[in-house]
Steps between C-alpha positions, in 0.01 A plus 500: 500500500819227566772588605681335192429718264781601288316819359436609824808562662520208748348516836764282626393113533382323783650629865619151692583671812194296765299788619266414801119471470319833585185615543349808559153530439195652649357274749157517392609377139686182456714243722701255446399145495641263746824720446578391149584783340618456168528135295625384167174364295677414209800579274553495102813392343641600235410859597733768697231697606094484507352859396085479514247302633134416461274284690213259321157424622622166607731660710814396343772739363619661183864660519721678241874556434681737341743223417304267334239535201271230685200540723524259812226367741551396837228312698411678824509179698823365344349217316694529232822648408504801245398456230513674116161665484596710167734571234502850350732542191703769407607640879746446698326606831128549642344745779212608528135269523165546541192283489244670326232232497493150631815307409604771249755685528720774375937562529736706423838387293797634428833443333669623814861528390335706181183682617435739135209412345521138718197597755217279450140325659370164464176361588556124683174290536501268723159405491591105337847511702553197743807380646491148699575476853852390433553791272433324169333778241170349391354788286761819417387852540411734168755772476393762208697829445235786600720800331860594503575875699801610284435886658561311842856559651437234772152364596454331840217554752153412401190499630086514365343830452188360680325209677250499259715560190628192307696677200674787647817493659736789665936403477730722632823585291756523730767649319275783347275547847179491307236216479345401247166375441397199279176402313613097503190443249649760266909497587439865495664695786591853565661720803258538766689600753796747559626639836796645663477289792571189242715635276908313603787689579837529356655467827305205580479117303301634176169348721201743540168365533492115568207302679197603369146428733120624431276493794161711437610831306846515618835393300771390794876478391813453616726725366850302528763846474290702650466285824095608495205259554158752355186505354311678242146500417422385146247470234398125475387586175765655361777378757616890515555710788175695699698655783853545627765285646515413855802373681413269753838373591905632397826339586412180334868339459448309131105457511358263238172391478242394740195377636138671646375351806069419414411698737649770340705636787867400456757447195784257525778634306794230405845670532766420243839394698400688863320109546232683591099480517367853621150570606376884400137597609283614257212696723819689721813498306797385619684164464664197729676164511320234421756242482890514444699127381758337300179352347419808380799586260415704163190517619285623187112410541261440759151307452225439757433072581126451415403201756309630697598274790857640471629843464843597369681671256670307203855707396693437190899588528822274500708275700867419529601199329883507496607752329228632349126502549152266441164672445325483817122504629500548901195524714424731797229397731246747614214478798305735402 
């Protein structure tokens, strides 16, 4: 979740101070390439802050903002410049997004500054979209409203119940610590999920469970007051809990969402103001530095680069621009 969000008490914006690159990471994981550590791949204007990401089979990039109402693309080589993907009416913010099947898929909205009875999801097909190489749109994107959440205090994270499922959908509500899970065929959703480890906390920033991940029968989250990274196993039926709640990291200093490596032994967590990427392993527990830069300000979501010639780590966030902020999509470069 951004940083800029007035209902959750602000997490301050974007730190300038120029920390130095670090990394700390298990030797027989990832390395740096040629010592590059962290580079800008693109930014957005007209946004202060980028909140969630999602990656396309064709490699290029789908971002979010909690400041804008619009869904932007950026091309993964930097052919083009941003560009307007989609247009969703009656929000003031998106967050969460999930592809579901091929070219389809699913976000979160929200009136931000009003979030009562403002939560929503839209389905975006992008099946028809093209874009030219100077950033021309050829074709738009479909937007269609899948259901209004008026129960919802604040949706954010979301992720698929299964591989193999193309209607269901689980969304964390951040403010209530529940998620919820959603039939997109139907628009009919109820609470599937409830626990105290992703519940917020009145002496925190109103932010319990955040990120939201499936890999096999587990549910990962971030849990942003709470400072926890955990799983849970789950029913992909049902989306609803099978077992209890294990902690696999604590101390997490504003965790957002994340990414799961495909191998399915690390999760990159994206820190919100620490400028952060941390590393926590998923067979041992425990957690590191992956990187640490002024690139990484507001850092909010983390997605995996699909080439397989390359490997990196795309991060949404925000950068200075005099005295206030630009969205921001930064790139760390893994040898894996």
């Amino acid at each position: 979740m951004s940083s800029e969000l007035p209902s959750f008490r602000s997490l301050g914006l974007l730190a300038l101070a120029c920390l130095p690159s670090v990394l700390s990471i298990p030797t027989s994981h990832c390395s740096w390439q040629n010592g590059i550590n962290v580079t800008t791949l693109g930014l957005v204007p007209g946004t202060k802050s980028l909140e969630n990401i999602a990656i396309r089979h064709n490699g290029n990039i789908l971002v979010t903002s909690v400041s804008s109402s619009t869904l932007f693309g950026l091309s993964s080589q930097g052919k083009h410049p941003p560009v307007p993907v989609a247009q969703v009416a009656g929000v003031t913010g998106l967050l969460g997004i999930t592809e579901l099947e091929m070219d389809i898929f699913y976000v979160v909205g929200s009136n931000l500054t009003s979030t009562e009875s403002s939560n929503g999801v839209w389905r975006v097909d992008l099946r028809n979209f093209q874009v030219s190489q100077n950033g021309t749109i050829l074709q738009p994107a479909s937007v269609s409203l899948v259901t209004r959440v008026p129960s919802a205090l604040q949706l954010n994270g979301m992720t698929r119940l299964s591989i193999n499922d193309t209607k269901s959908l689980l969304i964390s509500d951040s403010s209530r610590g529940t998620v919820i899970h959603l039939d997109v065929d139907t628009g009919k959703y109820e609470t599937a999920i409830q626990e105290p480890e992703m519940a917020s906390l009145s002496t925190g920033l109103g932010i319990g469970v955040n990120g939201i991940r499936i890999r096999d029968s587990n549910l990962y989250f971030v849990s942003l007051d709470q400072g926890l990274f955990a799983r849970v196993p789950i029913s992909l039926a049902s989306g609803t809990t099978s077992g209890p709640v294990e902690t696999l990291a604590s101390n997490i200093t504003f965790g957002d969402d994340f990414a799961l490596s495909e191998d399915g032994q690390w999760a990159y967590v994206a820190t919100n103001g620490p400028q952060e990427v941390i590393g926590i392993d998923l067979i041992r527990g425990g957690d590191f530095v992956v990187a640490s830069s002024p690139l990484l300000g507001s850092a909010s979501s983390i997605a995996q680069e699909q080439r397989h010639a390359r490997k990196g780590l795309y991060v949404t966030g925000a950068t200075s621009s005099g005295n206030s902020t630009t969205g921001h999509v930064s790139r760390i470069a893994l040898e894996c």
